[in-house]
C-alpha positions as CSV (number, residue, x, y, z in Angstrom):
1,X,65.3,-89.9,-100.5
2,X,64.2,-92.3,-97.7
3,X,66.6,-94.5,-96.9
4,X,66.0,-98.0,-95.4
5,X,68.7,-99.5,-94.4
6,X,67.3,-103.0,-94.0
7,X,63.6,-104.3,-95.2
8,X,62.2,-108.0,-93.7
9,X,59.3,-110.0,-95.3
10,X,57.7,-111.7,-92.6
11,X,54.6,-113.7,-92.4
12,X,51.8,-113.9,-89.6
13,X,50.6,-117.2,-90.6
14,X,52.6,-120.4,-91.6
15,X,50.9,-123.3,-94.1
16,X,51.6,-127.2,-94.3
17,X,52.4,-129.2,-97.7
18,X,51.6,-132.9,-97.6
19,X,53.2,-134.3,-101.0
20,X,53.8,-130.9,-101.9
21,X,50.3,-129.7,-102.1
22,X,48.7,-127.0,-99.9
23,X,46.3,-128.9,-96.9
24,X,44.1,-125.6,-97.2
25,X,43.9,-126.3,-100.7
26,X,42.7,-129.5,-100.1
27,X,40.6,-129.5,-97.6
28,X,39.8,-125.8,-97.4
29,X,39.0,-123.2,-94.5
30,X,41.5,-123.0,-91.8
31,X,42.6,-126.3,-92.2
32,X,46.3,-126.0,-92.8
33,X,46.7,-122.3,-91.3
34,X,49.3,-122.6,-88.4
35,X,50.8,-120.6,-86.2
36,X,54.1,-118.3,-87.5
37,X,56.6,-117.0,-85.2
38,X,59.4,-115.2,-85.2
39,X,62.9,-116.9,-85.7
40,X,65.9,-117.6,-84.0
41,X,68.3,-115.2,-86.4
42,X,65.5,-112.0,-86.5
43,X,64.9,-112.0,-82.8
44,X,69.0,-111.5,-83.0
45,X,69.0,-109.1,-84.9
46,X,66.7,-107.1,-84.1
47,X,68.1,-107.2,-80.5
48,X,71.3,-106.3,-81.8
49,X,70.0,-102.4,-82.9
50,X,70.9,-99.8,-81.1
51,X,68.6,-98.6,-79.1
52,X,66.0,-96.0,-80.2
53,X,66.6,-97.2,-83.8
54,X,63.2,-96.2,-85.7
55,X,61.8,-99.9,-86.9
56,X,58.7,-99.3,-89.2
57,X,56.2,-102.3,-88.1
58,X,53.4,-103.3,-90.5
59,X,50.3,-103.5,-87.9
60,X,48.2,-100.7,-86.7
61,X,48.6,-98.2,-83.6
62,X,44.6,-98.5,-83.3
63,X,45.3,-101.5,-82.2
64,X,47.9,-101.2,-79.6
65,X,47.9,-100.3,-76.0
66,X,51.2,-99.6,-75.2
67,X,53.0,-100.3,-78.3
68,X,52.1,-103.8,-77.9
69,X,48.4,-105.4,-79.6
70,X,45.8,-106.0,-77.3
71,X,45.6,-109.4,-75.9
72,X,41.9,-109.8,-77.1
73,X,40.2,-110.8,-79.7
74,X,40.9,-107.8,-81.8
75,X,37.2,-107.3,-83.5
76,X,35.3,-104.4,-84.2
77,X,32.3,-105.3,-84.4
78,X,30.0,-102.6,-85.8
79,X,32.7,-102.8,-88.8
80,X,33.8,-106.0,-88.7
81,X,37.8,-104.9,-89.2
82,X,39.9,-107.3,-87.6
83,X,43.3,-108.6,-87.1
84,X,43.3,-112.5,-87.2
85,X,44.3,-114.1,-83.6
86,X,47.5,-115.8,-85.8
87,X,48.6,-112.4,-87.1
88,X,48.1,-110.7,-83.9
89,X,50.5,-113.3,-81.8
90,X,53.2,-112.8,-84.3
91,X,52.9,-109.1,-84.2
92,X,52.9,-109.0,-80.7
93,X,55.9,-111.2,-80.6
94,X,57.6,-108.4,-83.4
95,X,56.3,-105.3,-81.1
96,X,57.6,-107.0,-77.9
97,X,61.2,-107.4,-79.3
98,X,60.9,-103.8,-80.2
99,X,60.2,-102.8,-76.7
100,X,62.4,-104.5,-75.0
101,X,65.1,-103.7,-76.9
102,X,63.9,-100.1,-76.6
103,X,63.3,-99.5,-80.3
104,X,61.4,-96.5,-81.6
105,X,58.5,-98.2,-83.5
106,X,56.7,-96.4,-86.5
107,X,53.2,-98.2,-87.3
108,X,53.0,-98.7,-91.2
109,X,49.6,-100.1,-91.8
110,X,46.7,-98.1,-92.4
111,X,43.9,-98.4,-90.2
112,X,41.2,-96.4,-92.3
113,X,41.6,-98.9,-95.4
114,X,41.5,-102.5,-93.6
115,X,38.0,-100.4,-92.4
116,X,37.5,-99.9,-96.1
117,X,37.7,-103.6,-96.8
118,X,36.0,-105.2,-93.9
119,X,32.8,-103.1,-95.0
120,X,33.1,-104.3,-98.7
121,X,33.3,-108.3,-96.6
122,X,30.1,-107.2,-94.5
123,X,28.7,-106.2,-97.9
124,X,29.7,-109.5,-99.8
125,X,27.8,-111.6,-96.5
126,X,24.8,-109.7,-97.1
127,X,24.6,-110.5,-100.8
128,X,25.5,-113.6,-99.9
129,X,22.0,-113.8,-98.4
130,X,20.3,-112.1,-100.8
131,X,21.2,-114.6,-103.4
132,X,20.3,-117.7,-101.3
133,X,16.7,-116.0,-100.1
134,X,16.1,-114.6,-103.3
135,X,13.8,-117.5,-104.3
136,X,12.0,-117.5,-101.2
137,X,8.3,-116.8,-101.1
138,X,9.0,-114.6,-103.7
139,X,5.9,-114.1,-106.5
140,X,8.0,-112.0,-109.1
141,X,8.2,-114.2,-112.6
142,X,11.0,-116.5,-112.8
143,X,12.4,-114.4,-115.3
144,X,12.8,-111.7,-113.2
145,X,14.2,-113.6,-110.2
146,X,16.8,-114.9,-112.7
147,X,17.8,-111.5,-113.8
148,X,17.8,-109.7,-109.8
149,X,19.8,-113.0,-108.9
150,X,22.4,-112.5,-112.4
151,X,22.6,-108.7,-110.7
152,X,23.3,-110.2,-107.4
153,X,26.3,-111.9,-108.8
154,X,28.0,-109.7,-110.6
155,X,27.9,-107.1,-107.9
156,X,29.2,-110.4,-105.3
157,X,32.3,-110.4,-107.7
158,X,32.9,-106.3,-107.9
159,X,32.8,-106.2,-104.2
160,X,35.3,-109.2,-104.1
161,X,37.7,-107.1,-106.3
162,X,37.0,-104.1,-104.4
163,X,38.5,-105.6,-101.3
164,X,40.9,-107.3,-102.6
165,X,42.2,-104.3,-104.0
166,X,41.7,-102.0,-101.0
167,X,43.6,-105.0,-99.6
168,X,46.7,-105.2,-102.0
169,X,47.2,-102.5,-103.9
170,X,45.9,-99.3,-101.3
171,X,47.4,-101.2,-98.4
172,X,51.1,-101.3,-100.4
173,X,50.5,-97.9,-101.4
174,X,49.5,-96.7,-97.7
175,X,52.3,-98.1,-96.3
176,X,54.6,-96.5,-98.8
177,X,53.1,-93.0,-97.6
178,X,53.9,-94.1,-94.2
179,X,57.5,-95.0,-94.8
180,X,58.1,-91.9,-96.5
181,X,56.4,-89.9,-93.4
182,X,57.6,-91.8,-90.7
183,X,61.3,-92.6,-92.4
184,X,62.4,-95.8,-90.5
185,X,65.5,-97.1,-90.8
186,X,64.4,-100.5,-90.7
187,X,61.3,-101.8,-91.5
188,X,59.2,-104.7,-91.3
189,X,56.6,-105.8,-93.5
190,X,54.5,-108.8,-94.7
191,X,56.3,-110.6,-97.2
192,X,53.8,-109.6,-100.3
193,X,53.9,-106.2,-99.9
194,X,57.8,-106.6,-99.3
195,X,58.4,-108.3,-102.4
196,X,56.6,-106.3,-104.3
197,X,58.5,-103.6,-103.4
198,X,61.8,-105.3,-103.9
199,X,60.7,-106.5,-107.3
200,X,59.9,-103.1,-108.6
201,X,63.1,-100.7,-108.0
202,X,61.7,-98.7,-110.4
203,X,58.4,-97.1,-108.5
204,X,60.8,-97.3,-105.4
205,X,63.5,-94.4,-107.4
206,X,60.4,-92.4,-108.4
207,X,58.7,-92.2,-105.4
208,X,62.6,-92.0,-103.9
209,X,62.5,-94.8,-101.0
210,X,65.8,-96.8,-101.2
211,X,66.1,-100.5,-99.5
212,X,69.6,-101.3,-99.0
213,X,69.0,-104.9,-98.0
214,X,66.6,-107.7,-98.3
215,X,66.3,-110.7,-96.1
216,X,62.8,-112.6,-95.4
217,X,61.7,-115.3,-93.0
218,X,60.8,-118.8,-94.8
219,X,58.4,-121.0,-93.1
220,X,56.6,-124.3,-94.0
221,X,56.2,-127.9,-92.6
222,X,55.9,-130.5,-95.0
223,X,54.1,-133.3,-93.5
224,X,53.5,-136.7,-94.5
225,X,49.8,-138.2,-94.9
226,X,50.5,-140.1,-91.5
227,X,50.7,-137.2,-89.8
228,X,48.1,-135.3,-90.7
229,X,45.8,-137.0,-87.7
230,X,47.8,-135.5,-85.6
231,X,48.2,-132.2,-87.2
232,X,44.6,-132.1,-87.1
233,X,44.5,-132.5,-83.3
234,X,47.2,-130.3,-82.7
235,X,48.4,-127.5,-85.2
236,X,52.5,-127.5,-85.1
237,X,54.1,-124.5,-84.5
238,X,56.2,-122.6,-87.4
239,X,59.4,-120.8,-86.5
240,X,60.6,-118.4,-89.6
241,X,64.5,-119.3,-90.8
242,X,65.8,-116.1,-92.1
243,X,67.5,-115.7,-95.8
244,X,69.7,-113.0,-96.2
245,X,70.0,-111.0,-99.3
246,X,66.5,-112.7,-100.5
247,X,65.3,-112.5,-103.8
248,X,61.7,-111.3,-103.9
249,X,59.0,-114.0,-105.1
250,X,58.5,-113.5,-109.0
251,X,54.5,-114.3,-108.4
252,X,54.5,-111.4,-106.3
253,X,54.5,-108.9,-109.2
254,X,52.2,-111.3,-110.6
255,X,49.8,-111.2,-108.0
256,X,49.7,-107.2,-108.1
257,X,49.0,-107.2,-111.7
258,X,46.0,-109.4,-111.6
259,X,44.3,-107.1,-108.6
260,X,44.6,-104.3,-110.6
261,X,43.6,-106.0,-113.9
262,X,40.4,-107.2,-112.2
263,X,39.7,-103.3,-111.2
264,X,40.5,-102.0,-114.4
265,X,37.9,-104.9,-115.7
266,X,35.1,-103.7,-113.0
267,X,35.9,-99.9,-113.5
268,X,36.6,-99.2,-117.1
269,X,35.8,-102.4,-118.7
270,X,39.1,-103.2,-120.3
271,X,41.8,-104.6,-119.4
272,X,44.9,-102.1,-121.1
273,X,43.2,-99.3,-121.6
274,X,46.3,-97.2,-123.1
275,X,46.2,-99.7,-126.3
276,X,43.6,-101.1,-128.9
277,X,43.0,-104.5,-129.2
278,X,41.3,-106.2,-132.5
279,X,39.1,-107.8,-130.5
280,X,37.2,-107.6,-127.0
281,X,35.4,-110.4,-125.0
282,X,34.6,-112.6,-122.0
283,X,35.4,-116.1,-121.8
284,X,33.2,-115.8,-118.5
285,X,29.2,-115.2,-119.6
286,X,28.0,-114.8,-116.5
287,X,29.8,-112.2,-114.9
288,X,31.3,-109.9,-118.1
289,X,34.0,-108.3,-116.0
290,X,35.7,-111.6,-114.5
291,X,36.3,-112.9,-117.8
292,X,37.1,-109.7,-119.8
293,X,39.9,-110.6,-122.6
294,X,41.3,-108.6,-125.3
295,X,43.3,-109.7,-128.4
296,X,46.2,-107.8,-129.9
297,X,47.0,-108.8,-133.1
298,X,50.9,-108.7,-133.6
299,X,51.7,-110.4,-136.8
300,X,49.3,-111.3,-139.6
301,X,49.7,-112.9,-142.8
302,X,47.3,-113.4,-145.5
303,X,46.8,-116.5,-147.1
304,X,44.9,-118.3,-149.7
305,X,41.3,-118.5,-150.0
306,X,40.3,-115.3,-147.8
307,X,42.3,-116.7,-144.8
308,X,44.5,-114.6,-142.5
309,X,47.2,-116.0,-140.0
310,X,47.5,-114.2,-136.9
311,X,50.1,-114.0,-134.1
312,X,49.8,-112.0,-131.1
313,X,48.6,-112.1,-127.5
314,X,45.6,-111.7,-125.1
315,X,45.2,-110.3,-122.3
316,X,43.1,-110.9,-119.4
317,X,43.2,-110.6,-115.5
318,X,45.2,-113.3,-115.5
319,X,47.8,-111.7,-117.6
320,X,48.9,-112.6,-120.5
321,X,48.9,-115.4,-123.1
322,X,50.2,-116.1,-126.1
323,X,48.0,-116.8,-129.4
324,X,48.1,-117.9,-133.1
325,X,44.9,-118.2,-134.9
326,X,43.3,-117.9,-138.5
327,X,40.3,-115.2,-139.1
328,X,38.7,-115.7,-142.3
329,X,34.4,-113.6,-143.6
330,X,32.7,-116.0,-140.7
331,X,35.5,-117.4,-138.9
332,X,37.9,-116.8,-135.6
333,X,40.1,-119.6,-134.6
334,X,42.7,-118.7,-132.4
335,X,44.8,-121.1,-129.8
336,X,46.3,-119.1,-126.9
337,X,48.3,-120.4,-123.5
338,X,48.8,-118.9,-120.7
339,X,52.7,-117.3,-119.6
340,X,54.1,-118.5,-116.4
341,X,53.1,-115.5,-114.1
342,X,49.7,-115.9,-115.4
343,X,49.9,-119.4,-114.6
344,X,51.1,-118.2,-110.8
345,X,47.6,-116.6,-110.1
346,X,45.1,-119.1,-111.7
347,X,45.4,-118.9,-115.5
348,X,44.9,-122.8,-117.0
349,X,48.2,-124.2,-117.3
350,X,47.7,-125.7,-121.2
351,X,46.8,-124.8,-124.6
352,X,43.4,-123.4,-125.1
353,X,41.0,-123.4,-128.2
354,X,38.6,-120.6,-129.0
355,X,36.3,-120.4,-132.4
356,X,33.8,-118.8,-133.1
357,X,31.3,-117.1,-136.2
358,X,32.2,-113.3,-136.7
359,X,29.6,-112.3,-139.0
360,X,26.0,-113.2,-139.7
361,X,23.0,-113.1,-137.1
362,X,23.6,-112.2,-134.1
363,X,22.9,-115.0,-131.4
364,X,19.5,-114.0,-129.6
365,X,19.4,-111.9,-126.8
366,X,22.9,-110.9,-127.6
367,X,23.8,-107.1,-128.6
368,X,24.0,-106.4,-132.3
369,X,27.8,-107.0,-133.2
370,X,28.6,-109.5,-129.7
371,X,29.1,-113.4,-130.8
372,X,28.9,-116.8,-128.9
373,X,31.9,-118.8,-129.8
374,X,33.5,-122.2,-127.3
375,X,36.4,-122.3,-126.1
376,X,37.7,-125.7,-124.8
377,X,41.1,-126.3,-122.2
378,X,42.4,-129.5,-122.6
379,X,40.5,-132.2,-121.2
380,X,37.3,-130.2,-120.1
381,X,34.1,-129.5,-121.6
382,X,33.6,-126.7,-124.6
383,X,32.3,-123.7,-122.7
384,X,31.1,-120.1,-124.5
385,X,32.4,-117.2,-124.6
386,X,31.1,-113.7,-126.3
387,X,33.6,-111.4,-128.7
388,X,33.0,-108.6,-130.7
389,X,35.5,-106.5,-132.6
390,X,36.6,-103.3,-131.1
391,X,35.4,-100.2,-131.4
392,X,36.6,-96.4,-129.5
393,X,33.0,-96.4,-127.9
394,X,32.9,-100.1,-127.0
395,X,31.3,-100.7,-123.4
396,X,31.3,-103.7,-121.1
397,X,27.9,-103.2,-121.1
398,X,27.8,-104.6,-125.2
399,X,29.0,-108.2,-124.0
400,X,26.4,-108.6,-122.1
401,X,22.9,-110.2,-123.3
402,X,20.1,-108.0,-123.3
């Protein structure tokens, strides 16, 4: 059993609310990314170790001279794997408290996966340009542009989920390796992969690492719409205020779940591949995987005139989602809404209405057995979606048109 007697959540790069919404939400790029450093009560206490106390550090010794980051712009180019300048200041201000204090720091990142992920973000640029030259001077049918360019996209999206797994889910498990190898007695990690570790005791007992306390840095600066002429001029600067015995962010789980949802989606074409559903589909027609939903039937009750009640829930990369509907020879009706933690990561907060034929002629172009229904959130525009019932041998590949 590793035991560790203290774990922080930290982050390397602060955000700023005005009216309680996200700036980089509403103006996007790196406006509203600010600078993070470390507070007042964790410089304490990490100055109050004892000296030669093994601290496990989430950066990477590849990127250290000395124990201490490299003050340069930390690119490598012929990969493109870097550490952002925001992250590297606030890890060099972690790694410089270390040293002086003497510490014995244990790097916990893994050097060979962010590689793994900056190739899959050089691969997502170039596809980038291949679907924005694509139409270029190019004599192929129209048809046939369409379909390279439909190709182009969905591969746009799997290399999206592949880095963005690399990114969550390897990186939290490579750093649990690490903290098992390197046994730290403290240990200092980015506040995701900390939570998510906190919020799941039980993977910590099986894979027998033990955090005896929890405390995490909080940052934020809310600002008020007067200011933000001057925040754009000059970014304020974000010290963290430390919580003890923290309770880990519920989204965090959350968050996790919908990574490896969207990799199950990409890899297997299914979303719970241990169970059945009664159904399979994609509320998303132009990229299969992204919208992959399956419906499990949990109650049913048959009524007059052919018609069936149904109770259950679908589940999608969001999550999950609640549903009650009515199946009848030609008809699916089902309404389904989202649970909170799906909500947390993008799912449409609100009921949502699906219908659709399930027998007769198939739609052309679609597979035999695969048909077009709309679904409609509140207050937007009826879109389709594609459905089939499920069978053992049932593909991705069936949802899509041929």
């Amino acid at each position: 059993m590793v035991i560790v007697k203290k774990l922080y959540g930290v982050s390397d790069s602060g955000f700023v609310t005005i009216g309680g919404f996200s700036v980089q939400e509403m103006f996007g790029g790196e406006i509203g990314s600010v600078a993070t450093h470390v507070g007042k009560d964790l410089r304490e206490e990490l100055m109050a170790l004892p000296k030669k106390t093994a601290v496990g550090v989430q950066y990477f010794e590849e990127f250290c001279d000395g124990g201490i980051p490299y003050r340069r712009n930390l690119n490598v180019k012929k990969i493109g794997a870097h550490v952002p300048k925001n992250a590297a200041n606030y890890w060099t201000e972690i790694l410089s408290i270390c040293k002086m204090r003497n510490l014995d720091v244990r790097f916990l990142d893994d050097y060979r996966t962010l590689r793994e992920a900056a190739k899959k973000l050089i691969r997502k640029d170039i596809i980038l340009d291949q679907i924005k030259n694509i139409e270029l001077n190019n004599p192929a049918p129209k048809a046939e542009i369409e379909r390279v360019k439909q190709g182009l996209i969905e591969d746009l999206y799997k290399t999206e989920v592949e880095s963005e797994y690399l990114s969550t889910v390897t990186r939290s498990d490579k750093i649990l390796e690490n903290i098992i190898k390197e046994c730290p007695e403290i240990a200092i990690l980015a506040s995701g992969h900390a939570d998510y570790f906190i919020a799941n005791p039980q993977l910590m007992e099986t894979i027998r690492i033990k955090f005896e306390s929890y405390a995490k840095e909080q940052y934020g600066k809310k600002m008020s719409t007067e200011e933000l002429t001057k925040y754009l001029t000059r970014p304020p600067q974000i010290f963290g205020k430390l919580v003890q015995n923290a309770q880990p962010d519920k989204a965090a789980l959350a968050a996790r779940e919908k990574v490896e949802r969207q990799n199950k989606a990409i890899t297997l074409g299914r979303i719970i591949a241990s169970k059945e559903p009664a159904w399979i589909g994609t509320w998303d027609v132009s990229i299969p995987a992204k919208g992959l939903f399956e419906i499990y039937v949990e109650h049913e009750i048959k009524t007059f005139h052919g018609v069936t009640a149904l109770e259950g829930k679908v589940e999608d990369i969001y999550g999950s989602a609640q549903f009650t509907g009515s199946v009848n020879d030609e008809t699916l009706i089902f309404r389904k809404e989202y649970d909170e933690p799906a909500v947390a990561v993008g799912g449409f907060k609100g009921p949502i209405m699906y219908e659709t034929p399930i027998r007769g002629e198939t739609v052309e172009g679609l597979k035999a057995g695969v048909f077009r229904g709309q679904f409609t959130p509140l207050g937007i525009e009826p879109k389709p979606f594609y459905i089939r019932e499920f069978s053992e041998d049932l593909k991705l590949e069936k949802l899509r048109r041929s």
